[in-house]
C-alpha positions as CSV (number, residue, x, y, z in Angstrom):
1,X,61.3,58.7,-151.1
2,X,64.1,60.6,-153.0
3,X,65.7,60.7,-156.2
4,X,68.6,58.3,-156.1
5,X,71.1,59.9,-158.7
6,X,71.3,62.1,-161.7
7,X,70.1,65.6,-162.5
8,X,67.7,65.6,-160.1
9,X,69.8,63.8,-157.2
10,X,69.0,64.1,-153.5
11,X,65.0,65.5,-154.4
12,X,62.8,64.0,-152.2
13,X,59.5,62.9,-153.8
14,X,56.0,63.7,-152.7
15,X,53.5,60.5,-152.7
16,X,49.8,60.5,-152.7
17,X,48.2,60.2,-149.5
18,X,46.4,57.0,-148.3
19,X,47.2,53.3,-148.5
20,X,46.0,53.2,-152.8
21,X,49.5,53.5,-153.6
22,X,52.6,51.6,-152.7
23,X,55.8,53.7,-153.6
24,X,59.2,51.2,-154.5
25,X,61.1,51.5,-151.4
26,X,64.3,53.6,-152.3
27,X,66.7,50.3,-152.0
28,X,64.1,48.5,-154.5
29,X,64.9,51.5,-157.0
30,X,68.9,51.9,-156.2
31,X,68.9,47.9,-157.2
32,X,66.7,48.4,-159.9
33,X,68.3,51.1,-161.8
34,X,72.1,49.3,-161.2
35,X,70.5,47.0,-163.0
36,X,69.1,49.0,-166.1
37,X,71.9,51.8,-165.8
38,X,73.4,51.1,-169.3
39,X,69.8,50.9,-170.7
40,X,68.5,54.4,-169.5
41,X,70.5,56.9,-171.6
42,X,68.5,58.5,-174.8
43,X,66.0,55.7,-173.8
44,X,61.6,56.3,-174.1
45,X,60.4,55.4,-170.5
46,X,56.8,54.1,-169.8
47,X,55.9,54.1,-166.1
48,X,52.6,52.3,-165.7
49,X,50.3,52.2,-162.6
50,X,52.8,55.1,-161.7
51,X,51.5,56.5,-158.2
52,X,54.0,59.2,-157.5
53,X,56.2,58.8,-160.3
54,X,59.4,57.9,-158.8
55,X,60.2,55.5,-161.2
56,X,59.9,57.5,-164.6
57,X,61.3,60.5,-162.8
58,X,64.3,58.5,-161.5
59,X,64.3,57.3,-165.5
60,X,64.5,61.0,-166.9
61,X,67.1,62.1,-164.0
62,X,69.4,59.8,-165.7
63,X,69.4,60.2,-169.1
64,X,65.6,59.1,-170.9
65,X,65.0,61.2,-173.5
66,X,61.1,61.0,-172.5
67,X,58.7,59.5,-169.9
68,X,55.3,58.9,-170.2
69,X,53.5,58.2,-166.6
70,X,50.4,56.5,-166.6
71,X,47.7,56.2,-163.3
72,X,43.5,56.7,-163.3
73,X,43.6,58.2,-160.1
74,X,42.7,62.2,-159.7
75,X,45.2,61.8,-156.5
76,X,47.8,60.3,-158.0
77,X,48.0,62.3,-161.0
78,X,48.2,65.3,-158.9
79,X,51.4,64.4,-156.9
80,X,53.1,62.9,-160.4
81,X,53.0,66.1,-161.9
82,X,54.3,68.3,-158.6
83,X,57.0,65.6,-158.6
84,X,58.1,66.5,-162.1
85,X,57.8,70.1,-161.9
86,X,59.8,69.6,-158.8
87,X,62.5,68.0,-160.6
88,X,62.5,70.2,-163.6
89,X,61.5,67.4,-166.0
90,X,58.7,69.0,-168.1
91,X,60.1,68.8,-171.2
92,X,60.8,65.6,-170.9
93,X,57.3,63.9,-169.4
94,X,53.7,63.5,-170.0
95,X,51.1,62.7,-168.0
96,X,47.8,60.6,-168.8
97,X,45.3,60.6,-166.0
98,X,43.1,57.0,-167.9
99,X,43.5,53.3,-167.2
100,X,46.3,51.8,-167.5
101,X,44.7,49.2,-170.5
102,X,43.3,52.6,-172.1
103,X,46.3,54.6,-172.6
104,X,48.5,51.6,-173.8
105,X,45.8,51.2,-176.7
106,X,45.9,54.9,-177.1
107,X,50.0,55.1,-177.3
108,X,49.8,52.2,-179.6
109,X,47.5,54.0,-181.9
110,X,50.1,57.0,-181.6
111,X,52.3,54.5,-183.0
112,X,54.8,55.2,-179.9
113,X,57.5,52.7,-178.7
114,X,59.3,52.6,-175.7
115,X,62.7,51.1,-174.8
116,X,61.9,50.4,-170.8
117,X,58.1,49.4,-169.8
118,X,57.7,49.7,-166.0
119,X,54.7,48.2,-164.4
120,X,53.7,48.2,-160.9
121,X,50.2,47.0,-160.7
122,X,48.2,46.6,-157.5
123,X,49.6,43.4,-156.2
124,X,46.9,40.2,-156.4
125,X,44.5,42.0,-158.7
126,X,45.6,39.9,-162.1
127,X,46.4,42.9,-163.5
128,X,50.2,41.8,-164.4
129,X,48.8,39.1,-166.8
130,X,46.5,41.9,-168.7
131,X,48.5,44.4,-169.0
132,X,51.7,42.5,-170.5
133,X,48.9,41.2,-173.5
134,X,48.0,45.0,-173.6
135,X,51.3,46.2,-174.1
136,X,52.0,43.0,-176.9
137,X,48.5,44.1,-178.4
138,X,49.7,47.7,-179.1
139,X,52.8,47.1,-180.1
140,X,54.4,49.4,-178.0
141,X,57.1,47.5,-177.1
142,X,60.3,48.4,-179.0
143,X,62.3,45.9,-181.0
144,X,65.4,45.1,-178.1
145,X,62.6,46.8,-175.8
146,X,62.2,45.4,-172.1
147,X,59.2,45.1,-170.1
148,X,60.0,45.1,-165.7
149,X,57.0,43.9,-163.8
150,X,57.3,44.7,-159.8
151,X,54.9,41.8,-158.1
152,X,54.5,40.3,-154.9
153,X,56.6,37.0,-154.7
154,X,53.9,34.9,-154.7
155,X,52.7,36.0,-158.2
156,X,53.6,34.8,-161.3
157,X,54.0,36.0,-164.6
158,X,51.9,33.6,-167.4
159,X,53.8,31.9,-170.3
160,X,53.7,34.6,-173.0
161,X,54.2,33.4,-176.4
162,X,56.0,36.3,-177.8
163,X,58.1,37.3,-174.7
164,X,60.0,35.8,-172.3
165,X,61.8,36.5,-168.6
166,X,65.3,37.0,-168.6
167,X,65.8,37.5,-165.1
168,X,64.0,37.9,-161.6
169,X,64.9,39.4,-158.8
170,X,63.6,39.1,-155.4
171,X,63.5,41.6,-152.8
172,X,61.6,39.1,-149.9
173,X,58.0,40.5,-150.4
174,X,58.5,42.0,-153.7
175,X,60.2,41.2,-156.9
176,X,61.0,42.4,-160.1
177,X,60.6,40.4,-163.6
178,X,62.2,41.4,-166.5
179,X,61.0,40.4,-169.8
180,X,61.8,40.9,-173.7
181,X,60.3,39.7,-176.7
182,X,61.5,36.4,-178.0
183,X,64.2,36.2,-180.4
184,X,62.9,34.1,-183.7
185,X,65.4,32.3,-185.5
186,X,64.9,31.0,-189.1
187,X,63.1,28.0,-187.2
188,X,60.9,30.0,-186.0
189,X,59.7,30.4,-189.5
């Protein structure tokens, strides 16, 4: 697990020991940050259910202005923060060791936004479902904001009234939906 590009290129990445965490495989990332490249620069990062923060830190290696990684394990918390003193990030990052449904609430009473959401939830644990009504509940999400879920292929993401997918891509056992909040016209009204 390394850091694909940026100022912290080439840096491999540190991940907590065990089978609790499941680290995007580094093709996963490469195809998911092609995707989001335009998106990343001056952007506010939230990595949630981060494990060893490759995501965010890949994020702040190419341009966020800030990254906030979230994870309620001790063990995971641990390697995230190696991982970004590793990459000289710092400045840029914080760290809350809480659950995931916990910190949302407590960014949202922060009033903080965030241009990318990045969730990678346990797979087959519901949490997906929860966690997208947490982040709506805040109001963390930023106006032309976009939320990226990484699930197992057999799980879906619910009907949300106030968001919707704009693209999914599959990676056989994994795949990644990508959602915004709806558009309202004057029907909408």
């Amino acid at each position: 697990m390394r850091v694909i590009s940026g100022s912290a290129r080439g840096l491999k990445l540190s991940a907590p020991e065990g089978l609790s965490t499941r680290p995007t495989t580094d093709r996963i990332k490469e195809s998911l940050f092609n995707i989001i490249a335009f998106d990343l620069y001056g952007c506010r990062f939230l990595d949630l259910f981060s494990g060893s923060g490759g995501i965010g830190i890949e994020a702040l290696s190419r341009g966020a202005v800030k990254a906030v990684f979230v994870d309620h394990a001790q063990s995971s918390i641990k390697v995230i923060k190696s991982n970004i003193e590793k990459a000289r990030l710092s400045d840029r990052a914080e760290v809350l060791c809480m659950n995931v449904g916990a910190a949302v609430a407590a960014l949202g009473k922060r009033n903080e936004s965030f241009d990318i959401i990045f969730m990678d939830p346990p797979y087959s644990m519901g949490l997906t479902d929860s966690t997208l009504y947490s982040i709506l509940d805040a109001g963390i999400l930023a106006p032309e904001g976009m939320i990226i879920a990484e699930q197992s292929v057999q799980e879906t993401v619910p009907e949300i009234e106030d968001l919707e997918i704009v693209r999914i891509k599959d990676y056989k056992i994994t795949k990644m939906t990508f959602l915004e909040a709806k558009k309202r016209g004057l029907e909408d009204y």
